[in-house]
C-alpha positions, -999 to 999 in steps of 0.1 A, spaced: 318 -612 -315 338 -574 -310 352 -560 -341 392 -571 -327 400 -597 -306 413 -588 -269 443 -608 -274 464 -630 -295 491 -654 -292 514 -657 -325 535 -689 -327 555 -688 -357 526 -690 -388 500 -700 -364 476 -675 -345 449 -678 -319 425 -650 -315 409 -648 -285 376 -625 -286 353 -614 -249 318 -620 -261 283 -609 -239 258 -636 -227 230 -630 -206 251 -649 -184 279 -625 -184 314 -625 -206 328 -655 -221 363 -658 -245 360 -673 -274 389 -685 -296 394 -686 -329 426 -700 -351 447 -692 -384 473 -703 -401 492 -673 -416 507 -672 -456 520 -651 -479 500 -654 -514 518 -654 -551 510 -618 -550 529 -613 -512 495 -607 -500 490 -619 -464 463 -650 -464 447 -674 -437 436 -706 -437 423 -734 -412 443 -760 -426 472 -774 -409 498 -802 -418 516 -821 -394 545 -796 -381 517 -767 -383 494 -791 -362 517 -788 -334 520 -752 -336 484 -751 -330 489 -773 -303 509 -747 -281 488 -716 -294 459 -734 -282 473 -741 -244 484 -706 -243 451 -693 -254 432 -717 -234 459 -706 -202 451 -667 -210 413 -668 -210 417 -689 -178 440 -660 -163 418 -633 -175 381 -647 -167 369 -632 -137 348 -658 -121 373 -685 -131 341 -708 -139 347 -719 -175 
């Protein structure tokens, strides 16, 4: 994977990182998914975990993701 991610869709505490990795077949997106927080110290944190209002969150980040990497893949065969 790149260092940064060519895009990312932020939904409230939820965020999808979408990354452009090389194949010998050419480039393909990858995605990747956090949920955001702020630790006892205000330090920001991630984690994968997601309760039930944060599962729908994920939900839309992941259509819009999945919708962006459609819109921005060149031979539209993924």
């Amino acid at each position: 994977m790149n260092d940064k991610p060519v895009h990312e869709i932020i939904l409230g505490a939820i965020k999808g990182a979408i990354w452009k990795n090389k194949t010998q077949n050419g480039s393909k997106f990858t995605v990747t998914y956090q949920r955001l927080y702020k630790d006892k110290d205000d330090k920001w944190q991630s984690s994968g975990v997601y309760n039930t209002e944060g599962s729908l969150i994920l939900a839309q980040v992941a259509q819009q993701c999945a919708l962006w990497m459609y819109n921005n893949n060149s031979s539209k065969e993924s």
